[in-house]
C-alpha positions in Angstrom: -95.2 -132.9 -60.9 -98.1 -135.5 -60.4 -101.6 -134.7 -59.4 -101.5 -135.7 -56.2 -98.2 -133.5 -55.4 -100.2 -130.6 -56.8 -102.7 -131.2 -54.3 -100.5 -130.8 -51.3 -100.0 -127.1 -52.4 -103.7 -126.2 -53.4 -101.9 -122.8 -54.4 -99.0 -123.5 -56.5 -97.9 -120.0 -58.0 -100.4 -118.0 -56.1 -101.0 -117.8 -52.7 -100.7 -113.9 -52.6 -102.7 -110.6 -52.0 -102.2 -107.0 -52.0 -102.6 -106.9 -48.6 -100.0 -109.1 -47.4 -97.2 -108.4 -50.0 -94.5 -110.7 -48.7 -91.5 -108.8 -49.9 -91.1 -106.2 -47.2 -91.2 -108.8 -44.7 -89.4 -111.7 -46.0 -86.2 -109.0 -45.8 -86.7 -107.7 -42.4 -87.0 -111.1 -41.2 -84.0 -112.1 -43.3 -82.0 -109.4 -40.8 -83.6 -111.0 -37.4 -82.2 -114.4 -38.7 -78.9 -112.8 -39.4 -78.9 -111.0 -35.5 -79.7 -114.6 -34.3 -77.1 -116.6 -36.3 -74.4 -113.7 -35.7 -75.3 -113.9 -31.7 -75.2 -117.6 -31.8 -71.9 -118.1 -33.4 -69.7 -115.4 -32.3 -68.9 -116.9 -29.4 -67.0 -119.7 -31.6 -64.4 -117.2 -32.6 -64.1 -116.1 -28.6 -63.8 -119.3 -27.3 -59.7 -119.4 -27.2 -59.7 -115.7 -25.4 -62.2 -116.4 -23.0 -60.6 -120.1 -22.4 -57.3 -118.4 -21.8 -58.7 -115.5 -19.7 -60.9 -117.9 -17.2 -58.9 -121.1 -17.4 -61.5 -122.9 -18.6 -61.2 -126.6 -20.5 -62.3 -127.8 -23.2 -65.4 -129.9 -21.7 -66.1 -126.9 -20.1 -66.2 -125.1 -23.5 -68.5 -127.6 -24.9 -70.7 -127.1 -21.8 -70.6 -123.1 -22.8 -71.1 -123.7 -26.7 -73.8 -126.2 -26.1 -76.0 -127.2 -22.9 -75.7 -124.0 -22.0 -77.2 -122.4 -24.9 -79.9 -126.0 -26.0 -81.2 -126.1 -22.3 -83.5 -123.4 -22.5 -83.8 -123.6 -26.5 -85.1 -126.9 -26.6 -87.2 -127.1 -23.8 -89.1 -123.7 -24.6 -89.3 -123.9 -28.3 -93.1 -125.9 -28.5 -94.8 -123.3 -25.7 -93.5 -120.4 -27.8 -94.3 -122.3 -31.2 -98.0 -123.0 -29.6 -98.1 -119.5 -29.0 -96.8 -118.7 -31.8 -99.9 -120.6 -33.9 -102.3 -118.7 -31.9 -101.1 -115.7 -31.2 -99.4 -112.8 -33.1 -96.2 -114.0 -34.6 -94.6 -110.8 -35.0 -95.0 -109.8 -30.9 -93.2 -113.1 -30.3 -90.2 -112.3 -32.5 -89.8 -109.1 -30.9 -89.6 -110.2 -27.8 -87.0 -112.9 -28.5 -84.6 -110.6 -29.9 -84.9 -108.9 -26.9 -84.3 -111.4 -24.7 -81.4 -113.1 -26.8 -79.6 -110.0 -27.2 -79.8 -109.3 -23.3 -78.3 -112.5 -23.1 -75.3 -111.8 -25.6 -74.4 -108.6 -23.2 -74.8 -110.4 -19.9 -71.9 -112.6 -21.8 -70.2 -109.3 -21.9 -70.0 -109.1 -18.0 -69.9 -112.9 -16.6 -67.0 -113.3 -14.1 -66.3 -117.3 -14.6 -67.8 -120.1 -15.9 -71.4 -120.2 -14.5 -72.2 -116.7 -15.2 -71.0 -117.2 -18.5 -73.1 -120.6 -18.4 -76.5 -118.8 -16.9 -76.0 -116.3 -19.5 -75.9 -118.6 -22.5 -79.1 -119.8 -20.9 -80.9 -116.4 -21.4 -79.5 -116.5 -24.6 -81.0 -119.9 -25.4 -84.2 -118.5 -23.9 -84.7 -115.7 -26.8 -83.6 -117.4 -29.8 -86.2 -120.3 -28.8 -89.0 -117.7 -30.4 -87.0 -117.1 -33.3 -87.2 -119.8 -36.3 -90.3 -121.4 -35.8 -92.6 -118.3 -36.0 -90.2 -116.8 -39.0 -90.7 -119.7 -40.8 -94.4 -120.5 -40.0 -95.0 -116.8 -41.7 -93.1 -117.4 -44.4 -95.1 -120.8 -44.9 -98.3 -119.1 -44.8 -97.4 -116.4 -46.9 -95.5 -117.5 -49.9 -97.0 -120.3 -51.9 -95.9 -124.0 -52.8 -93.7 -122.7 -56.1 -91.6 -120.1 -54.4 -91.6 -121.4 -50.9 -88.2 -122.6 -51.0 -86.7 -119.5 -52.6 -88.0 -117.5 -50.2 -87.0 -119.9 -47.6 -83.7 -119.5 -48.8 -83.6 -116.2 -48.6 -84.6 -116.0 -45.3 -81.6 -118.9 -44.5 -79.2 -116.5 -46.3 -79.9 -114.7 -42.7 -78.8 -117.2 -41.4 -75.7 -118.2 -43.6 -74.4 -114.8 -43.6 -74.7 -114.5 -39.7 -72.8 -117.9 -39.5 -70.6 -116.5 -42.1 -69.7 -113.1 -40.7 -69.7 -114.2 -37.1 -66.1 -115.5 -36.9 -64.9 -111.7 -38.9 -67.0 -109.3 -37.2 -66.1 -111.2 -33.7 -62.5 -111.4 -33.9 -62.8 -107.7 -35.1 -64.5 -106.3 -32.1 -62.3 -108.8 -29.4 -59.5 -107.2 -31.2 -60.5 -103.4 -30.4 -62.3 -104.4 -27.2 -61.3 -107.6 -25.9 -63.8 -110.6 -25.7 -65.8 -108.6 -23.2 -66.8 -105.4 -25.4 -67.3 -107.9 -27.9 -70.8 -109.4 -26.6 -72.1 -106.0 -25.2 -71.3 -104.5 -28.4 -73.4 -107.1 -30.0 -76.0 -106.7 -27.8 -77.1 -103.5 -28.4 -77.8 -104.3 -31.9 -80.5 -106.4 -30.5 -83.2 -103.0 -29.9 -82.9 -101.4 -33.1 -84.0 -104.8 -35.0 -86.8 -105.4 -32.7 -88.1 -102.2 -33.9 -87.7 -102.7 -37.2 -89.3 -106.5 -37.0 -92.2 -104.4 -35.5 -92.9 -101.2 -37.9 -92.3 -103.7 -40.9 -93.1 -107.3 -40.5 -96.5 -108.5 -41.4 -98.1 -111.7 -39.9 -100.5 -113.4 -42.6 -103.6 -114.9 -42.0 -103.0 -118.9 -41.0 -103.4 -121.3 -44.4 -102.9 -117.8 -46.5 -100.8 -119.6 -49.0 -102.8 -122.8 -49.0 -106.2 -121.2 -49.6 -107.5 -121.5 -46.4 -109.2 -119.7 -44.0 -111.4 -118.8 -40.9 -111.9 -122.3 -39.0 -110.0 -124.2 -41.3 -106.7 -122.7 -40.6 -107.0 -122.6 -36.5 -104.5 -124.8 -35.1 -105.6 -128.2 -33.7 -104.9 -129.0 -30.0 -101.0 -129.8 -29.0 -101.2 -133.6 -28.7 -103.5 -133.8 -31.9 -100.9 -131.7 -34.2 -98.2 -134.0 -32.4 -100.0 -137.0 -33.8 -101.0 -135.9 -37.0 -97.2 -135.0 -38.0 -95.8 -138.4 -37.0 -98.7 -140.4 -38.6 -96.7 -139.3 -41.6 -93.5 -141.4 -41.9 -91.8 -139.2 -44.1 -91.9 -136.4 -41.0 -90.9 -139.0 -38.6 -88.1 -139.8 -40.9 -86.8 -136.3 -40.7 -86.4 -136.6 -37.1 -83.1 -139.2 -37.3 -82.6 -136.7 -40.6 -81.9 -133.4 -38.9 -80.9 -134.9 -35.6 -77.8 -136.5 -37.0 -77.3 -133.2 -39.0 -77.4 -131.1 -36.0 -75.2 -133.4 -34.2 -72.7 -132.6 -37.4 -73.1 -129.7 -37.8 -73.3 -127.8 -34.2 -69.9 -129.9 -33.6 -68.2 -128.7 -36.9 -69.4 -125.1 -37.4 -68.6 -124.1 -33.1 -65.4 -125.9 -33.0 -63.9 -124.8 -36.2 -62.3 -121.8 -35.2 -60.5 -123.4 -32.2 -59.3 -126.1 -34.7 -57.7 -123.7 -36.8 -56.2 -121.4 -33.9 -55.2 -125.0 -32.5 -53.7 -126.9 -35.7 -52.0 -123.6 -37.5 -51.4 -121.1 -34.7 -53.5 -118.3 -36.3 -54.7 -115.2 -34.7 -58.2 -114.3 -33.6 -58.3 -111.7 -36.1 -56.4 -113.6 -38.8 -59.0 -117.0 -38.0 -62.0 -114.7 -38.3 -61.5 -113.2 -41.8 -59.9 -116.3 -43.0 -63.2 -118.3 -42.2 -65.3 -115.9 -43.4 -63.8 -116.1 -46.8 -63.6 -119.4 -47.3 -66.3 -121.0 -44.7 -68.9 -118.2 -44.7 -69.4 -117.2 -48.5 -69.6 -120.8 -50.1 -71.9 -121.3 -47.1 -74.2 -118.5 -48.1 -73.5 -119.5 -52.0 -74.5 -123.2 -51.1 -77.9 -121.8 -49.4 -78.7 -119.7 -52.3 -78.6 -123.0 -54.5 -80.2 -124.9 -52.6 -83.1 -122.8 -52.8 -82.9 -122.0 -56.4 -82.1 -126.1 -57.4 -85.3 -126.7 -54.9 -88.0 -124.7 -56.8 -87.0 -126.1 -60.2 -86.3 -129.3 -59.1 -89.5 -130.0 -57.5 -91.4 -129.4 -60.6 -90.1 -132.4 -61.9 -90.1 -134.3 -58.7 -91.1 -133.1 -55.2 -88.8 -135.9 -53.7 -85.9 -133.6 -54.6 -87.0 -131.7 -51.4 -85.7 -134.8 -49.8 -82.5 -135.7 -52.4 -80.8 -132.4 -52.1 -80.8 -132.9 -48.6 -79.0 -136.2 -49.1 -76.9 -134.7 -51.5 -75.3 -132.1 -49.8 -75.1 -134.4 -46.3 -72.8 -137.1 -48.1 -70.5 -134.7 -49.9 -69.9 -132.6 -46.5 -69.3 -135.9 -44.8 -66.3 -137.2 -47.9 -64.9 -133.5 -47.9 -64.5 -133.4 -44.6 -62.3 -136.5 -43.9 -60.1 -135.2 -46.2 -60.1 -131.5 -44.1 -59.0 -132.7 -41.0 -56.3 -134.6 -42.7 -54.3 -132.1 -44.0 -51.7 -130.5 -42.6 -51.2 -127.6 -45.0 -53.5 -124.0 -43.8 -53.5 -123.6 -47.5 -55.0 -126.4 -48.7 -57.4 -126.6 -45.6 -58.7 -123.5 -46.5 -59.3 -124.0 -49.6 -60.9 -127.6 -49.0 -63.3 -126.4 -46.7 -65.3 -124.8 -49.3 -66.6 -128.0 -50.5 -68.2 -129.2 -47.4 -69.8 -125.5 -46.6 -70.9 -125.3 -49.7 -72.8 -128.8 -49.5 -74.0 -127.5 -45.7 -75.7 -124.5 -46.9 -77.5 -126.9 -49.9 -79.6 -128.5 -47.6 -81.0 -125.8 -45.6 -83.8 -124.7 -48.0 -85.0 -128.0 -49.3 -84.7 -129.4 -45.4 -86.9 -126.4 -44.4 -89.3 -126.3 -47.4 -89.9 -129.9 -46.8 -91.2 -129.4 -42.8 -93.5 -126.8 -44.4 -95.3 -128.6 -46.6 -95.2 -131.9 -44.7 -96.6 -129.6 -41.4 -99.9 -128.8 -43.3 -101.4 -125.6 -43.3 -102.2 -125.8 -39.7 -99.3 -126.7 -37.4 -96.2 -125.5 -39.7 -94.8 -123.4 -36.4 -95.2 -126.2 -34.1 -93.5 -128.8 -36.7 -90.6 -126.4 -36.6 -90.2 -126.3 -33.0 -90.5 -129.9 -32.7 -87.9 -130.7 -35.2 -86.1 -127.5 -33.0 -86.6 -129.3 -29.7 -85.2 -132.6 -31.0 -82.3 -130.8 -32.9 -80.9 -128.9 -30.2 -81.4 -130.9 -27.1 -79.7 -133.8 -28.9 -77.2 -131.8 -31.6 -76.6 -128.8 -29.9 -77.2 -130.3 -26.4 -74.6 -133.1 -27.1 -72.2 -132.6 -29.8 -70.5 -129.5 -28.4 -69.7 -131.0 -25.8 -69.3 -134.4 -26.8 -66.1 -133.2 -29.3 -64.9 -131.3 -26.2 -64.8 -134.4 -24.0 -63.0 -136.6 -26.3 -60.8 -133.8 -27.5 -59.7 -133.5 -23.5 -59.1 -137.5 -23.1 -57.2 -137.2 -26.3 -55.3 -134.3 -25.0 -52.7 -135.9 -23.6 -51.6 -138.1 -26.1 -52.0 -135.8 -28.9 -51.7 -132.2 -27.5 -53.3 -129.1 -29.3 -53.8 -132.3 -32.1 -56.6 -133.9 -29.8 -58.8 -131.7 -31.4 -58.6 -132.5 -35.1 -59.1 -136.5 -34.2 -62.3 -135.4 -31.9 -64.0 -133.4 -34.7 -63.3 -137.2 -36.9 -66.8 -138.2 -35.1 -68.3 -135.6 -37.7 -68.2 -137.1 -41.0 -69.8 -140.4 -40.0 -72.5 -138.7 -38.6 -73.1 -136.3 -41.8 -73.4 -140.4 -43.2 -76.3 -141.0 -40.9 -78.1 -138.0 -42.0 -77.8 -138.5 -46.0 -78.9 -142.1 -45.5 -81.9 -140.7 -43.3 -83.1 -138.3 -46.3 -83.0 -141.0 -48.9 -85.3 -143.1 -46.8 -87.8 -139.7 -45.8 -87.9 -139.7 -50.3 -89.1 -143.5 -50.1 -92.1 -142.6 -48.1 -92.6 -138.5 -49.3 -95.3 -139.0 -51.6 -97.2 -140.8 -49.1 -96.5 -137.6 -47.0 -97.8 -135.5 -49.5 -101.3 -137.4 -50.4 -101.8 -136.6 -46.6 -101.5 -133.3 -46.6 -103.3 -133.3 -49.9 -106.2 -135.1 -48.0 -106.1 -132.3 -45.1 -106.4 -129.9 -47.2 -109.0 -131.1 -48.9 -111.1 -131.7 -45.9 -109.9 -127.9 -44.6 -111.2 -126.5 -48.0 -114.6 -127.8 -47.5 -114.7 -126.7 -43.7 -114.0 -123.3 -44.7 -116.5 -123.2 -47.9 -119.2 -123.7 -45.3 
């Protein structure tokens, strides 16, 4: 690692204090990231009973998977970030698990498509408070050389939610029917708020960096905004994780509809199957990422960036060759590859807004990058592969499906080419950040 990359973490293994032992929270926020992910994607695994039981199409599925849900997610993540960098992090978690998992049981008790739609909405509304603030904490209280372990960690939350969603769904629409499903799953919502607020801590701003008092406050809104895309390598990331979200909202929410679609499977049957063979190399692939990031980066901090790139390309090859076969078997046992190469770029992806943020505005970079994401990936692709799946329909029949999701791969392409050209300009990233900091050190030494 060069000199000036050292400089961009002032605090390279330290970082840490009695006081604000990071161990205790990094695992309860771990679970809040797993109630969020498990939330968001259960409804994949009910789309096919709730389709059947309101007569709904497949556009109207996308509408329900995405706008619904990005509406209110995108639009609300920067206020809650902004209060988020000002305010107590931990109050703002609570309350969007609160929210969210109102949302999940007004699912529970919608009587057609717009209550189902207004509800998603609420949803959308909570888990806007979720990521950015986690994150942000986890920022300012782990330092440089373990920030993307413990950013993987946290994304194991995530992964496992992802992954379990699809088993612990079809399990509960089996015993109660789509209905009991969501109010089931909202009630797990109250017991983790409490647990988020007896045992998360919220570290002082710029903890990790070194910083503190005046020299962590956030700057104002439209200063922060400039600041991040002075930096090309942050601008870069937008096109990035854009093109991934477009990839990956499209794959992960439609997959269990393909597979009920293309090999007749049950709810049940789907849910486990995925879980097996989407959710654990999903969760394994996270875990790497995280581990290959921290090592990695003492070579070469552009390996924040070529991971990334890495795992975008190889889920975009793997997943051609997916949707082409024919066999349940062998898709099954294909579709390891490409989750294993989506959970590998979660860590470094993440670690990479963190220390490109700077010490002050690492909540609103995440919500930014958040707004972006989900008004265009989530916003769009959902119900972008519905729409072509339901011209298709016709033609093709429970196929049109399989040749909509083909506008994933490509766009898996866009990303990985995006990354390698964020590693082109990283270091020039990080000798800004190096600069802030330097200029934040001597504000708060005086």
């Amino acid at each position: 690692m060069t000199d000036l990359e050292q400089k961009a973490g002032r605090n390279l293994t330290g970082g840490r204090t009695p006081a604000f032992e990071m161990r205790g929270t990094l695992a309860v926020l771990t679970l809040f990231v797993f109630l969020n992910y498990l939330d968001r994607y259960a409804l994949s695994i009910l789309l096919e009973p709730i389709k059947t039981d309101l007569r709904l199409s497949d556009t109207q599925i996308g509408l329900l998977t995405g706008a619904a849900f990005a509406l209110l997610y995108s639009t609300m993540a920067l206020p809650v970030a902004r209060l988020a960098e000002h305010g107590n992090r931990i109050y703002v978690l609570v309350g969007a698990v609160l929210i969210w998992s109102s949302g999940t049981a007004l699912c529970g008790v919608a009587g057609g498509f717009v209550g189902l739609f207004l509800a998603r909405m609420l949803v959308g509304l909570g888990e806007s408070g979720a990521i950015a603030p986690a994150q942000s904490i986890i920022g300012d209280g782990v330092p440089l050389a373990r920030r993307g372990s413990a950013l993987a960690i946290l994304s194991t939350g995530g992964a496992l939610g992802t992954a379990l969603a699809p088993a612990i769904g079809g399990a509960l629409e089996t015993k109660f029917g789509w209905r009991g499903a969501f109010l089931a799953l909202g009630a797990i919502g109250l017991p983790v708020a409490v647990l988020v607020l007896a045992m998360a801590k919220d570290p002082p701003r710029g903890h990790s960096d070194g910083l503190s008092g005046s020299a962590s406050r956030p700057p104002p809104f439209m200063v922060a905004i400039k600041r991040l895309f002075a930096r090309p390598s942050f601008a870069l990331l937008v096109p990035a994780m854009v093109a991934t979200g477009l990839a990956e909202y499209s794959f992960f929410l439609w997959l269990p509809s393909y597979f009920a679609r293309a090999f007749g499977e049950t709810t049940i049957a789907i849910g486990t199957q995925l879980t097996l063979f989407q959710g654990v190399p999903l969760l394994a692939g996270t875990m790497l990422g995280g581990v290959l990031c921290d090592r990695l980066i003492r070579r070469d901090m552009r390996w924040m960036a070529w991971l990334p790139a890495l795992g975008t390309l190889v889920a975009a090859a793997s997943m051609c060759l997916l949707f082409l076969l024919r066999s349940k078997e062998l898709a099954l046992a294909m579709l390891i590859i490409p989750s294993i190469a989506c959970g590998l770029y979660l860590a470094p992806a993440y670690a990479m807004i963190q220390t490109l943020a700077g010490a002050r505005s690492r909540a609103t970079a995440t919500a930014v990058l958040t707004f972006l994401v989900n008004i265009i990936g989530l916003g769009l692709g959902p119900v972008l592969i519905g729409g072509i799946s339901d011209l298709l329909h016709a033609r093709f029949g429970d196929d049109s499906l399989r040749y909509a999701l083909f506008v994933v791969p490509p766009l898996y392409v866009i990303s990985g080419l995006a990354y390698l050209a964020v590693s082109l300009r990283f270091r020039a990233g990080l000798a800004s950040v190096a600069q802030e900091n330097v200029t934040l050190s001597d504000v708060s030494d005086t």
